[in-house]
C-alpha positions as CSV (number, residue, x, y, z in Angstrom):
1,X,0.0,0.0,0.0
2,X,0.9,3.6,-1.0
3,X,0.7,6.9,1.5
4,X,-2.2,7.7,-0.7
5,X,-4.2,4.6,-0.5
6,X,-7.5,4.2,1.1
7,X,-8.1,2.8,4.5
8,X,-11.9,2.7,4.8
9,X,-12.7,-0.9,5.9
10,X,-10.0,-1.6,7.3
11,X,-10.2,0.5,10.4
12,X,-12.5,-0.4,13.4
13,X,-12.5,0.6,17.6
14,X,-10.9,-1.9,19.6
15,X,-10.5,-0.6,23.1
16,X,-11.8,2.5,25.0
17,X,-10.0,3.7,28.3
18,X,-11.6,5.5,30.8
19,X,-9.9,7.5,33.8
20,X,-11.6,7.4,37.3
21,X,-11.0,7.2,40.9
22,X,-14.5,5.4,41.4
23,X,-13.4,1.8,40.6
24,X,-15.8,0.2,42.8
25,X,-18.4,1.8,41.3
26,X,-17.1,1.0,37.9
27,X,-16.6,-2.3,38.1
28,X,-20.5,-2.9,39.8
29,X,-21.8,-0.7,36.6
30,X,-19.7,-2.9,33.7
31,X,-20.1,-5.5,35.5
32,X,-23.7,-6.2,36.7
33,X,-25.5,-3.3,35.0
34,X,-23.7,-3.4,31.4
35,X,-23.2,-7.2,31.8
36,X,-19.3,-7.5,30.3
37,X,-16.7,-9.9,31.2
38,X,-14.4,-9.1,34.3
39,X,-10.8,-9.8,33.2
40,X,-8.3,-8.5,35.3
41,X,-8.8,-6.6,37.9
42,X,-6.4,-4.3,40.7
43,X,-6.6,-1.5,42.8
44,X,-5.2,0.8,40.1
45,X,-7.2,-0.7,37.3
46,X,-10.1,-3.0,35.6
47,X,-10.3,-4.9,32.3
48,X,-13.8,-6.0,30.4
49,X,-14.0,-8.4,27.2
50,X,-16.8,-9.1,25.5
51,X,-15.6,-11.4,22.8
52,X,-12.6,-13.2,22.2
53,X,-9.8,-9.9,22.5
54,X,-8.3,-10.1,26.5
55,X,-9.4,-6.4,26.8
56,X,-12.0,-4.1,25.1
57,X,-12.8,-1.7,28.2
58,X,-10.1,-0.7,30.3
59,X,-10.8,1.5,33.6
60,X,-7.9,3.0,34.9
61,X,-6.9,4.3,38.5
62,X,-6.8,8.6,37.1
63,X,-8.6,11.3,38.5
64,X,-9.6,12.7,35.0
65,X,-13.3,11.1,35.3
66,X,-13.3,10.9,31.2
67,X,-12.4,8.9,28.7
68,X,-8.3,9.0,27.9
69,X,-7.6,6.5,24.9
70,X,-9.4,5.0,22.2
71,X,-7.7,2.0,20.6
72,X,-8.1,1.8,16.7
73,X,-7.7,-1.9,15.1
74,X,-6.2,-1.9,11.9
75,X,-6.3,-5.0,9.5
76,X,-2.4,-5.3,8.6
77,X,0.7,-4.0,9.0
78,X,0.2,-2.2,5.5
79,X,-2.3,-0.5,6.6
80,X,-0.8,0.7,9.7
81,X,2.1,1.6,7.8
82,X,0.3,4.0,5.3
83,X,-1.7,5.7,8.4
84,X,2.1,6.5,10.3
85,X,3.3,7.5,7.0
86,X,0.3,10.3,6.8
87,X,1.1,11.3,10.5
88,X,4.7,11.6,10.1
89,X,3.7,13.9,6.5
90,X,1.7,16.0,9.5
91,X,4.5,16.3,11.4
92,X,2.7,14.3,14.5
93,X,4.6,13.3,17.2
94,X,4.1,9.1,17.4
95,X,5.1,7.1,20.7
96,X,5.4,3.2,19.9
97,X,5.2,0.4,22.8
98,X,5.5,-3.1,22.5
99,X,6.1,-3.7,26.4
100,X,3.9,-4.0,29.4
101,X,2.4,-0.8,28.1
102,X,1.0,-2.7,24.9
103,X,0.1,-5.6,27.2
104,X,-1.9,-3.0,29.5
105,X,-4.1,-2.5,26.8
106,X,-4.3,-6.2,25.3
107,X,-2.4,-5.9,22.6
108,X,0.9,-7.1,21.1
109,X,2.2,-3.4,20.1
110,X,0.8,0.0,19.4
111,X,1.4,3.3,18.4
112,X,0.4,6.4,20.0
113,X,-0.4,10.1,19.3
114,X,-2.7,13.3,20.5
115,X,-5.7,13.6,18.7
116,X,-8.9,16.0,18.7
117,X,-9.6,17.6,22.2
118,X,-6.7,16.1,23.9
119,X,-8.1,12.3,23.1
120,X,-5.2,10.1,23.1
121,X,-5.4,7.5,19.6
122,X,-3.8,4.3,19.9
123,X,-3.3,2.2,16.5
124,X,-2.2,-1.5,16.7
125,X,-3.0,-4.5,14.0
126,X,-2.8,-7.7,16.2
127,X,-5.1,-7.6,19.7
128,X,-4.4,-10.5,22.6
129,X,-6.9,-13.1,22.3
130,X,-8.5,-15.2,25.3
131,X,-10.3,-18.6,24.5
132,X,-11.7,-18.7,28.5
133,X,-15.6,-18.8,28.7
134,X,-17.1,-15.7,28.9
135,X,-19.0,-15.3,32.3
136,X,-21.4,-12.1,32.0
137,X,-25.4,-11.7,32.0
138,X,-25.1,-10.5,28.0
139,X,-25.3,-13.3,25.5
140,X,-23.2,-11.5,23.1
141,X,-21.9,-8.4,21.6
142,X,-21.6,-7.1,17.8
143,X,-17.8,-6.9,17.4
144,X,-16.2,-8.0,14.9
145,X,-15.2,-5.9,11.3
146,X,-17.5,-3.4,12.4
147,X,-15.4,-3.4,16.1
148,X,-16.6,-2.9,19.3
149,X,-19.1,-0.1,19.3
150,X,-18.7,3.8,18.4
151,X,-18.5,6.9,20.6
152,X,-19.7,11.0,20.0
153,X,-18.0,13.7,21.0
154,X,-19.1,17.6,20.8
155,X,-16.5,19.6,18.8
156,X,-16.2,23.7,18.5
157,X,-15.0,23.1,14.9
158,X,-16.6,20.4,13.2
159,X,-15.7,20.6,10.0
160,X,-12.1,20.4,10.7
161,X,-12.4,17.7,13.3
162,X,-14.3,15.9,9.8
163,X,-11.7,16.5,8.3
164,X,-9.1,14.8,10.4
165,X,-11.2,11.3,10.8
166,X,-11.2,11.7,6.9
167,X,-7.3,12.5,6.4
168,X,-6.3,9.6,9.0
169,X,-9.0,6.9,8.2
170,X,-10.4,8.1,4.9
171,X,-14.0,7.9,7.1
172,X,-17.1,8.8,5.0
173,X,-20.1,10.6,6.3
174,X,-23.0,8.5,6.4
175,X,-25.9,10.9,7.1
176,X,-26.5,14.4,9.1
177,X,-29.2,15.1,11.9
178,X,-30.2,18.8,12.0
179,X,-31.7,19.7,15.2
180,X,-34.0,22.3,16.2
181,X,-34.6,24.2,19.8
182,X,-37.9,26.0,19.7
183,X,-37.9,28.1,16.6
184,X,-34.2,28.4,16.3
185,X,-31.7,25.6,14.4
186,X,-29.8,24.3,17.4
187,X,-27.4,21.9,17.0
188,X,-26.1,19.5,13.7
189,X,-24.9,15.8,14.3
190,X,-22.3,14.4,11.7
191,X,-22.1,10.8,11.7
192,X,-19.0,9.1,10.1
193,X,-18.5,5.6,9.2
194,X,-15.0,3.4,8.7
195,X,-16.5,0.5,7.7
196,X,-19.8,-1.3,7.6
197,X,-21.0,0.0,10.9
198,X,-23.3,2.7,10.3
199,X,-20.8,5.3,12.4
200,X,-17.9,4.5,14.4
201,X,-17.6,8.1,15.3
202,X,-20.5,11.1,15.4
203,X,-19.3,15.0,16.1
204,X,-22.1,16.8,17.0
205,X,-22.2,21.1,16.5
206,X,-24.3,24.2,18.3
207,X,-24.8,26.3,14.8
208,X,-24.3,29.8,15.4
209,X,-22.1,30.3,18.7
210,X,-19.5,27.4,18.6
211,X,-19.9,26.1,22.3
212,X,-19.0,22.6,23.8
213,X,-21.6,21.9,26.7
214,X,-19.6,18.7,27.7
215,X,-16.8,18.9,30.2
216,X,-15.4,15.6,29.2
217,X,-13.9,14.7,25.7
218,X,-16.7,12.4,24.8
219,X,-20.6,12.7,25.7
220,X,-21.0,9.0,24.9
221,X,-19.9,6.2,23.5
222,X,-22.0,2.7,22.7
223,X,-21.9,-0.9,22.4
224,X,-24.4,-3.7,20.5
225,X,-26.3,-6.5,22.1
226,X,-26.6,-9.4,20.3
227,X,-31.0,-9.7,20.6
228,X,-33.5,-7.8,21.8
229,X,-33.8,-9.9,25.0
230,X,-30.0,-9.0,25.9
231,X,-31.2,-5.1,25.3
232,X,-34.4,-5.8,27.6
233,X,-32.4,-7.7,30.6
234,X,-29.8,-4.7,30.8
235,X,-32.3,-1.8,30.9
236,X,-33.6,-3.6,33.7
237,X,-30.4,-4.2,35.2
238,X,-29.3,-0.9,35.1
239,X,-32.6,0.2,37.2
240,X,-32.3,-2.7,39.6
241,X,-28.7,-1.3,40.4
242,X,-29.5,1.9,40.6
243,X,-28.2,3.2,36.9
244,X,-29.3,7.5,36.1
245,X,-31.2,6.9,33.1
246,X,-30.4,9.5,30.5
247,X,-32.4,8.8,28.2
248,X,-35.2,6.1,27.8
249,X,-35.4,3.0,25.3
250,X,-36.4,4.8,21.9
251,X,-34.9,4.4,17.9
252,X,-32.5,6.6,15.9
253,X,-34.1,7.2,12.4
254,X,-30.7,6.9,10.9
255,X,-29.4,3.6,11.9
256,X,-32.3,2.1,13.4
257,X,-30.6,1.2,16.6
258,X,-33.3,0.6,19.7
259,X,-31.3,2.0,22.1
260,X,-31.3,3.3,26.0
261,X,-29.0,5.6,28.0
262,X,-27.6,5.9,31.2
263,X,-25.3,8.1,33.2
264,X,-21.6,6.4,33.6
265,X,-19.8,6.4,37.1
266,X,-18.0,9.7,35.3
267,X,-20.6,11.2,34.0
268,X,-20.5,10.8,30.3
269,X,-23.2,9.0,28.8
270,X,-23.2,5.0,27.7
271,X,-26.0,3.8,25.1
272,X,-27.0,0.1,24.5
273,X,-28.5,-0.5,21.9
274,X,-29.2,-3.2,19.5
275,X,-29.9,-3.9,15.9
276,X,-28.1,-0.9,14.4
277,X,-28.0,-0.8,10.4
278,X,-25.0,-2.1,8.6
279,X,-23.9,-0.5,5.8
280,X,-24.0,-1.8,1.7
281,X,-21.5,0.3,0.1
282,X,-23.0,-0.5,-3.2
283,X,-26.6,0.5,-2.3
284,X,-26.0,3.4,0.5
285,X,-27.6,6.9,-0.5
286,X,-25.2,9.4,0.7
287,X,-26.2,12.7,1.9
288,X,-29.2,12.1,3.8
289,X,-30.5,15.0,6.5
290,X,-32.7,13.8,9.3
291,X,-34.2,16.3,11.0
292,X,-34.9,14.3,14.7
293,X,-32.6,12.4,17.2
294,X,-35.1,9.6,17.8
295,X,-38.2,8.5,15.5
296,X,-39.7,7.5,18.6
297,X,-39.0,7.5,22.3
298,X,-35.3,8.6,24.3
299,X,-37.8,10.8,25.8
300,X,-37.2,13.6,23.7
301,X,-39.6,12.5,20.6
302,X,-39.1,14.7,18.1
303,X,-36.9,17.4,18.6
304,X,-33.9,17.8,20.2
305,X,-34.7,19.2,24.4
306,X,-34.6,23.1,24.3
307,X,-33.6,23.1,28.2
308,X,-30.1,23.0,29.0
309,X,-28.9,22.0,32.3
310,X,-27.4,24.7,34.5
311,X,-23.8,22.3,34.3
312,X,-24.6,22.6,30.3
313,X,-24.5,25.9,30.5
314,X,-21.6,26.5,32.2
315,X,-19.5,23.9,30.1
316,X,-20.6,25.8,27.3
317,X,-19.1,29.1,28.7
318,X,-16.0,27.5,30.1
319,X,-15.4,26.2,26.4
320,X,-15.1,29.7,24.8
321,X,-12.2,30.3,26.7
322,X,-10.1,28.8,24.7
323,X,-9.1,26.7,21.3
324,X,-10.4,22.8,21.0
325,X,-7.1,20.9,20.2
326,X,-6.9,19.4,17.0
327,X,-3.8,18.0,15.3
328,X,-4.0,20.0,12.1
């Protein structure tokens, strides 16, 4: 493979890591609420599967209550290759680890870099596998090509932040949702795809006055069931332990996920959800504009809330006091 060849398919999230000093209550929400896998587990950190890879969430011992890393699998070592060689044309500073660092993560190797709002991007090809039984209330997750789930993050300047999933992973934008708050357009949701999952990454905008409301670098990030029964048995989990529904069970009108939120030990929001569209590449319409979150249900039918939270609002004023970090 050349610098300039392209990388769509053959990019998909492998591992998220998550900073916190509320293990316990971690470990209880993956755990019994979310219904993973415990694999390893110390005072400074915990480690989820939900397939056959050793590690796919990671909760480490760090006061930053967000999320720190997202690990990116890659097919090959080709493919790796032409994604360094397009940081190094950046001029992108790239750590490599093939140590106890690498093995922290579940992985054989990886590389390492800054990306958009200070999220750190880890790249690796060949993931540690586990053939031990997997002991969680869940009968399955959708991994696989399409990886292990996708996450959303608010951005200040989404057109460039676009433009930097396109430049590393050559991602394509599926569809838009245009949202409205009372009689004024409020807020526009970009969802980008890097393979045949519908979007493996959404950047949602205010139009207008370019403010972030969230305090942490994602505002959520989601995983698959395998049937509607395992989506059923962890809503009801996560109200028999207690979980913060965010939102209620409802149905995106662009993937057709039936999904639920609920508030993470950190605050940032997790969706389950289940039967989420996969993508035809000969048959997809491009360009589609949706003009709701939720064809039904999430408890905001419709239209997107036009209250903000008082801890909205002051995110969103705390956000224009600087620039949102991008690496070009």
């Amino acid at each position: 493979m050349t610098m300039n060849s392209n990388v769509f398919g053959a990019v998909r999230m492998g591992y998220l890591v998550v900073g916190s000093r509320k293990i316990d209550e971690w470990k209880r929400f993956v755990q019994e609420a979310i219904g993973l896998h415990l694999a390893s587990e110390s005072s400074s950190a915990l480690a989820f599967r939900m397939d056959a890879h050793a590690r796919r969430l990671i909760i480490e011992n760090d006061p930053s209550e967000d999320v720190i890393a997202v690990g990116w699998q890659l097919d090959d070592d080709a493919v790796l290759q032409v994604i360094l060689d397009r940081l190094k044309g950046r001029g992108v500073q790239i750590d490599y680890f093939c140590d106890g660092e690498a093995q922290v993560r579940g992985v054989k190797s990886l590389h390492r870099f800054v990306g958009p709002k200070g999220l750190i991007i880890e790249l690796f090809v060949d993931p540690l596998l586990d053939d031990t039984p997997l002991d969680m209330p869940c009968s399955a997750f959708i991994t696989g090509a399409a990886g292990m789930g996708h996450i959303s993050l608010m951005s200040r300047e989404p057109q460039r932040n676009i433009a930097f999933w396109q430049d590393l992973f050559d991602a394509r934008v599926s569809d838009t949702i245009a949202l409205a708050r009372g009689k004024r357009t409020a807020l526009d949701v970009y969802f980008l795809r890097l393979n045949q999952r519908h979007h493996s990454i959404a950047i949602a905008a205010t139009r207008g006055v370019s403010i972030d409301m969230f305090k942490t670098r994602i505002n959520h990030f989601n995983m698959e069931v395998a049937t509607l029964d395992d989506l059923s048995a962890a809503y009801e989990r996560c109200i028999a332990t207690g979980c913060k529904l965010s939102r209620g069970v409802g149905q995106h009108p662009n993937d057709k996920e039936l999904s639920f939120y609920v508030h993470t030990p950190s605050g940032f929001e997790f969706e389950i959800g289940w039967d989420a569209l996969a993508i035809d590449e000969a048959t997809w319409q491009e360009g589609m504009t949706y003009r709701n979150m939720s064809t039904w249900g999430h408890e905001i039918p419709g239209t997107f809330s036009s209250e903000l939270s008082l801890g909205h609002l002051v995110n969103a004023v705390r956000s224009l006091r600087g620039e949102e970090y991008l690496p070009w």
